[in-house]
C-alpha positions as CSV (number, residue, x, y, z in Angstrom):
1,X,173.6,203.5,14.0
2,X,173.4,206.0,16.8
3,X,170.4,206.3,18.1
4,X,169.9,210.0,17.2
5,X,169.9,208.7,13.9
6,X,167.1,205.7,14.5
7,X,164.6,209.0,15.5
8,X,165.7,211.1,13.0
9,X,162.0,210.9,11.1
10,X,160.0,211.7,14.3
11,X,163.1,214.4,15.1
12,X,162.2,216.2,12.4
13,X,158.3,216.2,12.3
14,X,159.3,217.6,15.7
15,X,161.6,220.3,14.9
16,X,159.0,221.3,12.1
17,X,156.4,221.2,14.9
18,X,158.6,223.9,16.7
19,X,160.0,225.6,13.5
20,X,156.1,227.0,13.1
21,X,156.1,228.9,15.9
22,X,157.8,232.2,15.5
23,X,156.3,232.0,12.1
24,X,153.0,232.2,13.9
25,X,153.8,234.5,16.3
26,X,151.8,233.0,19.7
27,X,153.1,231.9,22.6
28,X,152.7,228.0,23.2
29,X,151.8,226.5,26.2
30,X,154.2,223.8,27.5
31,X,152.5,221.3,29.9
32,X,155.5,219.1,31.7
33,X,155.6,216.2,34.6
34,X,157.0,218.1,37.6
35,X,159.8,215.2,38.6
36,X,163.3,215.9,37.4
37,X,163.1,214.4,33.9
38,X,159.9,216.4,33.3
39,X,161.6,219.7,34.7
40,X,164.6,219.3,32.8
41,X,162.5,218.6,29.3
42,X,160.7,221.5,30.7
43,X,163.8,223.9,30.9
44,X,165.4,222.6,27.5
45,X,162.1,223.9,25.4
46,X,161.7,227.4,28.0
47,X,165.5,227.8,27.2
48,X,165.2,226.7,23.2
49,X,162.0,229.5,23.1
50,X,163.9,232.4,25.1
51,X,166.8,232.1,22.8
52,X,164.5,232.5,19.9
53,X,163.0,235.5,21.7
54,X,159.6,233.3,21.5
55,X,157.3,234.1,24.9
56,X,155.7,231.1,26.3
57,X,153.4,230.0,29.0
58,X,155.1,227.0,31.2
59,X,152.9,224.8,34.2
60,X,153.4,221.5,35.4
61,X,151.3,218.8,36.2
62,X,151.1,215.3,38.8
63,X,149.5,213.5,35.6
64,X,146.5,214.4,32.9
65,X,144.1,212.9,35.2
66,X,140.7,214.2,33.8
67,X,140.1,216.4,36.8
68,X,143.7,218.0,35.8
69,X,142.7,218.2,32.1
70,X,139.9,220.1,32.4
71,X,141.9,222.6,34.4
72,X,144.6,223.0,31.4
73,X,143.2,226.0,29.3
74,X,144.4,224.1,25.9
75,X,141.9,225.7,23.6
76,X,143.4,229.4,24.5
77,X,146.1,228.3,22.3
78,X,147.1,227.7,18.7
79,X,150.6,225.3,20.2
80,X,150.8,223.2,23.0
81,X,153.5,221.3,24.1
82,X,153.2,217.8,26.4
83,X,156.3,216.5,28.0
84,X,157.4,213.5,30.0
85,X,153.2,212.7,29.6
86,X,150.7,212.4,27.1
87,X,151.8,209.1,24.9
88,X,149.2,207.2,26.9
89,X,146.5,210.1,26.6
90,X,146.5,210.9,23.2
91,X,142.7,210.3,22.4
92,X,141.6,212.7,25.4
93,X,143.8,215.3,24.1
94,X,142.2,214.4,20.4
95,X,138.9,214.6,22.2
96,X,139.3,218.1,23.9
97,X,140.3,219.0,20.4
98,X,143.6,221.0,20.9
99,X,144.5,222.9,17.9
100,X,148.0,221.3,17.6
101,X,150.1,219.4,20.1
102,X,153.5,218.0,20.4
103,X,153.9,215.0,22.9
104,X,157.7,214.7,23.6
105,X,157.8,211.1,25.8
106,X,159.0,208.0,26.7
107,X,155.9,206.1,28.3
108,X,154.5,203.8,26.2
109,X,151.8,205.2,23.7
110,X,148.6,204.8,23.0
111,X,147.6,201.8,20.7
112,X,146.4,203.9,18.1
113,X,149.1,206.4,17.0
114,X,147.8,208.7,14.6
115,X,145.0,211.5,16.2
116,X,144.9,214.4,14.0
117,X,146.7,217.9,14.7
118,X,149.0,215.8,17.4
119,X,153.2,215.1,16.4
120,X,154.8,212.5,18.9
121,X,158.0,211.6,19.5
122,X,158.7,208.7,21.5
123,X,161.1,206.2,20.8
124,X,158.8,203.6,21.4
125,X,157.5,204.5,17.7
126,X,160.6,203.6,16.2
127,X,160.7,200.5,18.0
128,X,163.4,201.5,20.9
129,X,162.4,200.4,24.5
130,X,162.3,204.0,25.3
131,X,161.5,202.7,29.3
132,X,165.0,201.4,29.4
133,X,167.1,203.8,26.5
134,X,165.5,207.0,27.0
135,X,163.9,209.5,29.3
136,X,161.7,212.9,28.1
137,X,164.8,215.6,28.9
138,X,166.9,212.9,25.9
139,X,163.7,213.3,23.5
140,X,163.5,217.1,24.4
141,X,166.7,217.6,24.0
142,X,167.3,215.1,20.9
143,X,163.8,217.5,19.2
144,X,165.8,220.8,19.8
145,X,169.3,219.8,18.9
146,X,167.2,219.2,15.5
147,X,165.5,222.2,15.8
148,X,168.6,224.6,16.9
149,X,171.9,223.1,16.7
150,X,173.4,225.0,19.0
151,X,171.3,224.0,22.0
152,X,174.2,221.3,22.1
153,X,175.5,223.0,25.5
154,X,172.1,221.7,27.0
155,X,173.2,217.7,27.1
156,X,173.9,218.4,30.7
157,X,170.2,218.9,31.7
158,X,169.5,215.6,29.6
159,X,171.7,213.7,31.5
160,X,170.1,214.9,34.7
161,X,167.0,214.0,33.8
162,X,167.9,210.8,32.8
163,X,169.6,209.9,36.2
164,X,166.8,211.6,38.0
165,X,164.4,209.1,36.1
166,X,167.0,206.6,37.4
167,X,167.8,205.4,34.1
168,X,171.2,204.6,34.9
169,X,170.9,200.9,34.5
170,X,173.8,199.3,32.1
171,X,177.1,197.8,33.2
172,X,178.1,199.6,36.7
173,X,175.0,201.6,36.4
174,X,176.3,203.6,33.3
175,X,173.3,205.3,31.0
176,X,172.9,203.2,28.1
177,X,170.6,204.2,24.7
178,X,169.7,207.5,23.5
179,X,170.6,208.6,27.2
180,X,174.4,207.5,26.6
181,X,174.5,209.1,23.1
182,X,173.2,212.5,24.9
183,X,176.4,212.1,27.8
184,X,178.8,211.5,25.4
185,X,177.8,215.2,23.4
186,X,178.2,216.8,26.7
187,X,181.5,215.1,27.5
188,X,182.8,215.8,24.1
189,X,181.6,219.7,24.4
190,X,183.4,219.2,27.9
191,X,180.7,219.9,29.8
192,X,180.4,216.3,31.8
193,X,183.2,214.4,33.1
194,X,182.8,211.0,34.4
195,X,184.5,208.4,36.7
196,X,183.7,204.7,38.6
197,X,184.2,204.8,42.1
198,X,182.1,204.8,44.9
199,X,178.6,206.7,44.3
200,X,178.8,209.4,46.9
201,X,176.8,212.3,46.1
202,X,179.2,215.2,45.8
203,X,182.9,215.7,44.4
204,X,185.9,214.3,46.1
205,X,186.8,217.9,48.4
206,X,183.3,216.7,50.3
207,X,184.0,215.4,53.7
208,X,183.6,211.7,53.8
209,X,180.9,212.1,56.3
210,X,179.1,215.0,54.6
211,X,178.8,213.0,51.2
212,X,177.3,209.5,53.3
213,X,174.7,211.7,54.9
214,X,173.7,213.5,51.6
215,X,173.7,210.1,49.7
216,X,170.3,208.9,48.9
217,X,170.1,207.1,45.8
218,X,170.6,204.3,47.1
219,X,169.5,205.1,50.2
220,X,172.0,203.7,53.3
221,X,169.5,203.1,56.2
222,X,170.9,204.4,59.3
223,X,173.8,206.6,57.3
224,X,171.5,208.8,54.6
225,X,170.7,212.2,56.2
226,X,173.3,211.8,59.6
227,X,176.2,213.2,59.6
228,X,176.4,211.7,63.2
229,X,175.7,208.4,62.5
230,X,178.3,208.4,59.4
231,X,180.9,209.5,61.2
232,X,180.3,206.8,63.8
233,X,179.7,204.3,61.2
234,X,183.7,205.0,59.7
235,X,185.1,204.9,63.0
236,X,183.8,201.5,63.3
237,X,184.6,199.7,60.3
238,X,188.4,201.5,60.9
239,X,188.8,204.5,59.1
240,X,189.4,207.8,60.6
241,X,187.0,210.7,59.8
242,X,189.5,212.9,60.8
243,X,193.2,214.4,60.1
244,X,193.6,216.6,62.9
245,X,191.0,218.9,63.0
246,X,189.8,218.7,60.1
247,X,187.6,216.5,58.5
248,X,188.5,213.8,55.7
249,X,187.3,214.3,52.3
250,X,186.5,211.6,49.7
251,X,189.3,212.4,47.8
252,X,191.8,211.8,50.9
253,X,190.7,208.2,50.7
254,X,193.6,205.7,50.1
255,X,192.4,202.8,47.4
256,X,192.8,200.2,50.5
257,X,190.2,202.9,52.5
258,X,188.1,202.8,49.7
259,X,187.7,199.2,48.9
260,X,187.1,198.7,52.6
261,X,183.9,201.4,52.5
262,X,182.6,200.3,49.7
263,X,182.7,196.6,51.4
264,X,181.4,197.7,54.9
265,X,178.6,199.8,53.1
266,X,177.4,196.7,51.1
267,X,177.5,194.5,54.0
268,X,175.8,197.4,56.4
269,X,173.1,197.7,53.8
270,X,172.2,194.2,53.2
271,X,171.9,193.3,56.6
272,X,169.3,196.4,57.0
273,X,167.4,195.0,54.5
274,X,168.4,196.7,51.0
275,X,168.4,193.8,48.4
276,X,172.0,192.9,46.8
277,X,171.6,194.5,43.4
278,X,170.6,198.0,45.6
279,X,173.2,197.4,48.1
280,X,175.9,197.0,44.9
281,X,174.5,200.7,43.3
282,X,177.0,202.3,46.2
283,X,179.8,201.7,43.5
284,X,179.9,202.9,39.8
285,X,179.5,205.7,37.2
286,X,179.9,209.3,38.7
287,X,179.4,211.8,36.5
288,X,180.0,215.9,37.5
289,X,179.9,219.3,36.0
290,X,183.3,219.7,34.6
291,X,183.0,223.6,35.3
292,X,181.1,223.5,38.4
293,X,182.6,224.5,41.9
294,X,184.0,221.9,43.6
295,X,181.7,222.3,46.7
296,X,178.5,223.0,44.7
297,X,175.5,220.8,45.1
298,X,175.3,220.7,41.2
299,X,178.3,219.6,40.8
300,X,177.5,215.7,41.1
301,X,174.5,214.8,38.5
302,X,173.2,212.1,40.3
303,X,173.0,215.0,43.5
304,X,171.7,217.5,40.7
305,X,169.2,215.1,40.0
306,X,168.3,214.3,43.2
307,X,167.7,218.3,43.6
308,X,165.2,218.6,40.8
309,X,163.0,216.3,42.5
310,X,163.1,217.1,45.6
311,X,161.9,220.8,44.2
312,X,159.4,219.1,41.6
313,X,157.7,217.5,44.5
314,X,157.5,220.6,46.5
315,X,156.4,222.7,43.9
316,X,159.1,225.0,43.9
317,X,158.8,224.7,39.9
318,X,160.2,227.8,38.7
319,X,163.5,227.8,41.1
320,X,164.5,224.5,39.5
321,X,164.1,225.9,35.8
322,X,165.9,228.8,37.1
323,X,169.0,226.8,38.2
324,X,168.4,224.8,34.7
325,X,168.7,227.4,33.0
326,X,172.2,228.9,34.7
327,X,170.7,230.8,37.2
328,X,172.0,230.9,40.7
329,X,172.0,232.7,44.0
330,X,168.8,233.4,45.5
331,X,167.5,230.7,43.6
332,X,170.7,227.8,44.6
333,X,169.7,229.3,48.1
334,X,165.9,228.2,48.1
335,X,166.7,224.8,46.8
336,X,169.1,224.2,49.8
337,X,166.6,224.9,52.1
338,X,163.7,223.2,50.3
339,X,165.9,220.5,49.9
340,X,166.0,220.4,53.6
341,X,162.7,220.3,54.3
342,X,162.1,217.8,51.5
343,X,164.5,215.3,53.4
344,X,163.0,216.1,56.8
345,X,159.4,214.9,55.3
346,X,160.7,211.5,53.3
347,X,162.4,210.9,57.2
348,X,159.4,211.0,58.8
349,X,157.2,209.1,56.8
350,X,160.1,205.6,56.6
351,X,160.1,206.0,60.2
352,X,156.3,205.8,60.5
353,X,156.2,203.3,58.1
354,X,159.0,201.1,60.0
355,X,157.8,201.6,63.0
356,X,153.6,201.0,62.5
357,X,154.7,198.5,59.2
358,X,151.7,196.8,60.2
359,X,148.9,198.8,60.7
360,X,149.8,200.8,57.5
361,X,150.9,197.9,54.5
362,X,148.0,196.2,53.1
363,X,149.2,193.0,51.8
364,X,147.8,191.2,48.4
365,X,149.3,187.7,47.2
366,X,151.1,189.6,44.4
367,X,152.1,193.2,46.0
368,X,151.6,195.5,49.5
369,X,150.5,199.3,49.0
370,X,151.4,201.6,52.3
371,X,148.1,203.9,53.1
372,X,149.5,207.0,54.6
373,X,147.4,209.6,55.6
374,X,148.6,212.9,55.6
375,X,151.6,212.2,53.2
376,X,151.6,214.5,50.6
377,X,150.8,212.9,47.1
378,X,153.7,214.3,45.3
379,X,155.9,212.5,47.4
380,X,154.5,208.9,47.2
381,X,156.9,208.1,44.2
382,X,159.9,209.2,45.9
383,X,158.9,207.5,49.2
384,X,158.2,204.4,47.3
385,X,161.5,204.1,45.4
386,X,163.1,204.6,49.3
387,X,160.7,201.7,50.8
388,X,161.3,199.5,48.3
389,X,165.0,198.8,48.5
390,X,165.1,199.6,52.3
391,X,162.1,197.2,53.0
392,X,163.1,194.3,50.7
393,X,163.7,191.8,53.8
394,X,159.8,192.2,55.0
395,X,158.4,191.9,51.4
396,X,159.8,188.6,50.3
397,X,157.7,187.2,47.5
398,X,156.0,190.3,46.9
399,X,156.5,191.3,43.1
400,X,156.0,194.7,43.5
401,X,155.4,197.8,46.4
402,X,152.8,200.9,46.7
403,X,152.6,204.0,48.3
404,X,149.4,205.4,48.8
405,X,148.2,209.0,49.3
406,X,145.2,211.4,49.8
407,X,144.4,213.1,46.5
408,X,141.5,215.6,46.4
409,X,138.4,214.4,47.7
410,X,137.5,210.7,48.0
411,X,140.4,209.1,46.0
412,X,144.0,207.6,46.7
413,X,147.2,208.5,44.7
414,X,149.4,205.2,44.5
415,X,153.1,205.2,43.1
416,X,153.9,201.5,42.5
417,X,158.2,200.2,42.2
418,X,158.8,196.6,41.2
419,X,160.1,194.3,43.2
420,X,160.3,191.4,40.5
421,X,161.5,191.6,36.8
422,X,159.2,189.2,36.2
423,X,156.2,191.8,36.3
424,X,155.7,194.4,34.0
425,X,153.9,197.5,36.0
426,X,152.5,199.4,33.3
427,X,150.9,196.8,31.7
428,X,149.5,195.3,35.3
429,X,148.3,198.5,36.3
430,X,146.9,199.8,33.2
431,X,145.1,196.4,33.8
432,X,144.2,197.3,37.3
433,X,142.7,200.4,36.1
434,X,140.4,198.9,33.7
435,X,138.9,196.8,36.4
436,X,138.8,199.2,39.7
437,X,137.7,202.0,37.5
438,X,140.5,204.5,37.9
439,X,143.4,205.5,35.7
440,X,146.8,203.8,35.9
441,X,149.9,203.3,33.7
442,X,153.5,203.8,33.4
443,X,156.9,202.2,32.5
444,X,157.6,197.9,33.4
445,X,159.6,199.0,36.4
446,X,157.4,202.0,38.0
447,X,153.9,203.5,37.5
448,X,151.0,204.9,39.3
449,X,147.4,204.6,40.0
450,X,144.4,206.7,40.6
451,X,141.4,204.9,42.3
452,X,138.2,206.3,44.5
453,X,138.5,205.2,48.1
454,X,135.3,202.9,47.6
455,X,137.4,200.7,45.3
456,X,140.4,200.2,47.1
457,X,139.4,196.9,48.7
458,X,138.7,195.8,45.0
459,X,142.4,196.4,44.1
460,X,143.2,195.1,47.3
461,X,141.1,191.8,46.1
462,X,142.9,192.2,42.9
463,X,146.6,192.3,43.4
């Protein structure tokens, strides 16, 4: 059974949820996560609601913390939409009393399911691990296939979402679950092709060393984000950059050259401290845009992906549901140069954090949280996923890693990764939560917290 058809039930109380609106003529508000799965949820519903010729009013969120709740103008309308959020939140949306919601999400839910005037899908209620087989673009899309068959061409942006959610985590880190039935819609509609190689972000006419340098997920300390270094770095293990003047492209690689990067990168990033099972993510699945230009920085997903959040986290919102949505040019322009600036900012802060390791990483028995002041708090999740493959030598024993930032006035932000299967982080910091008085939550292998500064050496105490 595929599982499309394991959420058909909670598909359709979804599409019905949908189906209501043009009959009632107002425009809904949609409330989205602003990381790439949230974004590309986001752009499935704006696009399923402009085809319908429904208006709508679109805003994203860092989490429905109660000081962003009270913000949300939710009683101004008759239809509101959460995505990638909201499973965990259920009773404070029941207790603002919103008319009617639909929560589309793949965090675990609230205990007690049923709040009246609120439809959810999550694959968590039909008993699908929706942390590992699903991400919030798979649901959205999954809700609006049901709603409007012909949103099919949209897979694409569900795959996207689900590699930006990094949810790429079956054999040679191929999507697996409701993600996997979504790619293979969009290869059948021959909109995806995919391939097992070496994970290079960009297609095979990039030049060798352009596609290291652009590569960040993993993340090759030294290589990620210089073109200089790269270059360098293929000179040394014994493969020329270079055919004449020009320089090599990933596709002039010869199988012996290929086996021998993928060897030296391994070996280069375990001795810098990424952990094997990080270091080995530098080979598997590609997957690309079939019709995409060949030197396009959509064309590779897992690049796409990488895109979205970079422009989620520098709230350059509507340019990514632009480019969702087909739209290119000036918009393609100001993600490249976001995207820049994006990259100079993550550099800066795992330099300071390698080179005053010390002074900023609190350490607990369990886990270590990195206190940064100054770093913006959008970006502690990204910075955390980076810090805790490149940093895996200096937290031996540690199950878990946090990244701490300002957020408003007398609270910290934290983004936790694990370190350990053996810890489940949603559970431990929903647990955390209770006891330091904040809010906290999220999936087994990431999650956040939100404490006040005055309780931080509690947590500290704590983990």
């Amino acid at each position: 059974m595929s599982y499309f058809e394991k959420l058909k039930p909670l598909l359709r109380k979804g599409a019905a949820f949908l189906g209501e609106i043009p009959r009632e003529g107002s425009a809904p508000l949609i409330v989205a996560h602003y990381d790439a799965d949230g974004l590309a949820a986001a752009s499935i519903m704006a696009y399923l609601f402009t085809s319908w010729g429904i208006d709508f009013h679109l805003t994203f969120i860092e989490q429905l913390y109660p000081d962003v709740f009270s913000e949300l103008p939710l009683r101004d309308y008759s239809r509101v939409l959460f995505l990638d959020l909201g499973s965990g939140y259920k009773e404070l949306l029941a207790n603002a009393r919103v008319q009617s919601a639909l929560v589309v999400d793949h965090h675990p839910p609230h205990p007690q399911q049923d709040f009246s005037g609120i439809v959810e899908v999550n694959p968590y209620l039909a008993g699908i691990d929706a942390s590992a087989f699903s991400c919030a673009a798979s649901v959205a899309f999954a809700v609006a296939m049901e709603a409007d068959p012909s949103m099919k061409h949209l897979a694409h942006i569900a795959v996207v979402g689900a590699l930006g959610d990094r949810m790429d985590n079956g054999d040679k880190f191929s999507l697996t679950g409701l993600n996997s039935d979504v790619l293979e819609i969009a290869k059948q509609e021959g909109i995806v092709e995919e391939s097992i190689g070496l994970r290079l972000f960009g297609p095979k006419t990039r030049p060798i060393v352009t596609a290291l340098a652009a590569t960040m997920d993993p993340f090759i300390p030294g290589l990620s984000g210089s073109e200089t270094a790269a270059y360098n770095f293929l000179r040394r293990i014994g493969i020329e950059p270079k055919e004449g003047n020009e320089l090599r492209t990933l596709g002039s690689l010869t199988k012996e050259e290929e086996k021998l990067l993928a060897t030296e990168l391994v070996k280069h990033m375990v001795l810098s401290g990424v952990s094997v099972r990080e270091a080995q993510k530098i080979v598997g699945y590609n997957y690309y845009l079939a019709k995409e230009p060949p030197n396009s920085m959509l064309k590779d997903l897992r690049e796409y992906a990488y895109l979205l959040n970079a422009l989620g986290r520098m709230e350059q919102y509507s340019t990514a549901v632009a480019l969702n949505m087909g739209y290119k040019g000036k918009h393609l322009a100001r993600a490249e140069e976001t995207l820049k600036h994006y990259r100079r900012l993550l550099a800066k802060y795992i330099s300071l954090v390698e080179n005053e390791w010390h002074s900023i990483i609190k350490e607990g028995t369990a886990g270590a949280i990195a206190f940064l002041e100054g770093l913006p708090p959008k970006l502690t999740g990204s910075l955390c996923s980076v810090l805790s493959s490149i940093m895996s030598g200096r937290l031996r024993g540690k199950k878990f890693l946090g990244v701490a930032a300002r957020y408003g006035e007398g609270k910290w932000k934290i983004s936790f990764r694990r370190l350990s299967d053996d810890v489940n982080l949603g559970d431990l910091l929903r647990s955390l939560a209770s006891k330091v008085g904040g809010v906290g939550g999220g999936h087994p292998a990431a999650g956040g917290l939100l404490v006040d500064e005055n309780a931080v050496e509690k947590l500290l105490m704590e983990i």
